[in-house]
ZAMARGU-4260 file (C-alpha; in steps of 0.2 Angstrom, whole numbers, plus 5000, padded with zeros to 4 digits):
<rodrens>
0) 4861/5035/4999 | 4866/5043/4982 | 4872/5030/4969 | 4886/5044/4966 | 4894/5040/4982
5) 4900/5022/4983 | 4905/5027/4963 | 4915/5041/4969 | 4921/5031/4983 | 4927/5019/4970
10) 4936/5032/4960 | 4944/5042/4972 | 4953/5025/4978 | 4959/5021/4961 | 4966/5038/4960
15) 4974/5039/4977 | 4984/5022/4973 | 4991/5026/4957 | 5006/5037/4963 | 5020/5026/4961
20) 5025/5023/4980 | 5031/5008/4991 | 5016/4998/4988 | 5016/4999/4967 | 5035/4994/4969
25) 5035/4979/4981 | 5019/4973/4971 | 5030/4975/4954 | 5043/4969/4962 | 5032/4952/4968
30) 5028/4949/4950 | 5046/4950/4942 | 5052/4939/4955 | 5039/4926/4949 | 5030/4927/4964
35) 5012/4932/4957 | 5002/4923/4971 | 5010/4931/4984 | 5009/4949/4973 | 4990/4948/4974
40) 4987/4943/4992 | 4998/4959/4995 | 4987/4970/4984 | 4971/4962/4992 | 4979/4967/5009
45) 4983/4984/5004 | 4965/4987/4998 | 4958/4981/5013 | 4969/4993/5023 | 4965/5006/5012
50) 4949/5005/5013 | 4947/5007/5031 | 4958/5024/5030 | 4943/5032/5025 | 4929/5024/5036
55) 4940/5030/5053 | 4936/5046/5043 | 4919/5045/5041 | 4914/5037/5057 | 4925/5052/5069
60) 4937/5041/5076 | 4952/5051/5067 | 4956/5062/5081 | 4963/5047/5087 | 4979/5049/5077
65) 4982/5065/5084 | 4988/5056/5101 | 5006/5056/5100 | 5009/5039/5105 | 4997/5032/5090
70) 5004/5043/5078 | 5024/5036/5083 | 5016/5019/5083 | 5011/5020/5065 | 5026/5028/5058
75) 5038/5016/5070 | 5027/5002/5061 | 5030/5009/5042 | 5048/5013/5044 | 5052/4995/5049
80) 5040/4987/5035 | 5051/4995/5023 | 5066/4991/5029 | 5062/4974/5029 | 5057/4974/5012
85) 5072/4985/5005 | 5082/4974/5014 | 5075/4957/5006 | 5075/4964/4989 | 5092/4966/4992
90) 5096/4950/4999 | 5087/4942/4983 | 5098/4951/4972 | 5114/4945/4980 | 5107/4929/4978
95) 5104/4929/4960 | 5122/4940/4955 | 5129/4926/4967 | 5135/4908/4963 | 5119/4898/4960
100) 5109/4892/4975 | 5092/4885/4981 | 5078/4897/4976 | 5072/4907/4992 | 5055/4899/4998
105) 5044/4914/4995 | 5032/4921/5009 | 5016/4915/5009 | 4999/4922/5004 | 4991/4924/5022
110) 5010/4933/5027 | 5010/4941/5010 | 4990/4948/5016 | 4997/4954/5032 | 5012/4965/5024
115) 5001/4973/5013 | 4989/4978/5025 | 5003/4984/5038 | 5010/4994/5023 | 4996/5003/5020
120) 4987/5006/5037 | 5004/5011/5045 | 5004/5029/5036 | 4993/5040/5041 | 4995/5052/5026
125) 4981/5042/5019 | 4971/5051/5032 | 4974/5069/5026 | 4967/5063/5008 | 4953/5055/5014
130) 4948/5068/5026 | 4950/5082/5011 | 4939/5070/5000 | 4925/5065/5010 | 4925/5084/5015
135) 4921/5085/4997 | 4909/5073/4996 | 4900/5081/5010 | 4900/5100/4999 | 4895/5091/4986
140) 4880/5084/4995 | 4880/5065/4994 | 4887/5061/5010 | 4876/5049/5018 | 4872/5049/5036
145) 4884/5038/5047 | 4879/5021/5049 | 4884/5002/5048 | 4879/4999/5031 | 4885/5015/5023
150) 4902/5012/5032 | 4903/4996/5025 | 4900/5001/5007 | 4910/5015/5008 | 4926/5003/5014
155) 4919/4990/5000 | 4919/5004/4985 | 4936/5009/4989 | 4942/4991/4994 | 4937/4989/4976
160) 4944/5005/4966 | 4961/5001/4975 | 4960/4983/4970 | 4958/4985/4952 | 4972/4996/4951
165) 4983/4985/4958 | 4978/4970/4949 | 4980/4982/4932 | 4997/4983/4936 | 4998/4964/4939
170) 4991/4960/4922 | 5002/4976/4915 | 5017/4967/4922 | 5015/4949/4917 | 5009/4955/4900
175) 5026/4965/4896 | 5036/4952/4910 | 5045/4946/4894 | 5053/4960/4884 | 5062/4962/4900
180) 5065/4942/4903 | 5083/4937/4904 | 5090/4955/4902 | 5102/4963/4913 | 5087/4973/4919
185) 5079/4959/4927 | 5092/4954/4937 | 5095/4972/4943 | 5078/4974/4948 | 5079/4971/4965
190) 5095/4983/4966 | 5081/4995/4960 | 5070/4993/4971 | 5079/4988/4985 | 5085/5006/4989
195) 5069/5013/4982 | 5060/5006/4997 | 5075/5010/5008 | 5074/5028/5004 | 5054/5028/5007
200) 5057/5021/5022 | 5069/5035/5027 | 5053/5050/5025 | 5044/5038/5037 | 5059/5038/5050
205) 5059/5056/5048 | 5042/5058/5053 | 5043/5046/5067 | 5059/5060/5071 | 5045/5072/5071
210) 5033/5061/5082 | 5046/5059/5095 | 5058/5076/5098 | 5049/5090/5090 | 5028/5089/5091
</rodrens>
């Protein structure tokens, strides 16, 4: 196995999690809310997640998804993980622009895990980037052969591309947390974000339209 493939791996995960989509926002949105623990067992759960979208490629399992039910199953599953959280976010901001009450208990790290890992492995457009990458990989020539250790290192070099990124944008966040502390941004973050999630969470209902009445 080509040193160049568990690098590329790595890289191609970075860049696939940089677009700014519900995951980036609901980890942002962790750390504003002071909720940094929790922030990072969500990126470790979408890492994990990610990382296995790539080795259902490489091990031939993705015709799976092309099963109706499966496919409604996965969009059913994202569309109601962002509903949720658009609708916390929300809730949390009605709690702050409201009269002051007892801090809302934040989820825990093992439920923060699971969210991330839900988030990510219930949208199966990661499968169309990994299917055109790995295709790549394979022109290029430093594809390895299928097997149980080059499965698990191609799951471990994205797990650990997609990783970084997210703990970049922790640090980034936390690092720059105070020029917006105590500013009437901050407490309109979750107004932000709320409906940003909300509206993501309408393209996956779409889809699960698609899923049901038209393919």
């Amino acid at each position: 196995m080509s040193l160049a493939f568990p690098i590329m791996a790595a890289i191609v995960g970075f860049t696939i999690s940089i677009p700014f989509g519900p995951v980036n926002v609901e980890i942002i949105r962790r750390v504003l809310n002071h909720q940094t623990k929790q922030s990072i067992a969500f990126a470790s759960g979408a890492a994990t997640a990610d990382g296995l979208w790539p080795t259902i490629v490489f091990v031939g399992i993705a015709p799976l998804l092309e099963i109706k039910i499966v496919s409604i199953i996965f969009w059913s599953t994202g569309t109601l993980l962002l509903i949720y959280l658009g609708l916390t976010a929300l809730k949390e901001h009605s709690r702050i622009q409201g009269p002051e009450k007892p801090f809302l208990k934040p989820k825990g790290k093992r439920v923060s895990f699971i969210m991330g890992f839900s988030l990510v492995l219930s949208n199966p457009l990661n499968l169309v980037a990994w299917a055109t990458a790995l295709g790549a990989f394979h022109s290029e020539g430093f594809l390895p052969p299928t097997n149980v250790f080059t499965t698990f290192v191609l799951w471990a070099s994205v797990f650990c591309g997609t990783f970084f990124l997210f703990i970049m944008v922790i640090i980034l966040v936390r690092r720059y947390k105070h020029f917006i502390s105590d500013s009437p941004f901050e407490k309109k973050i979750n107004l932000i974000f709320g409906p940003l999630l909300l509206g993501v969470s309408v393209y996956f209902a779409y889809n699960l339209y698609l899923q049901i009445f038209i393919k």
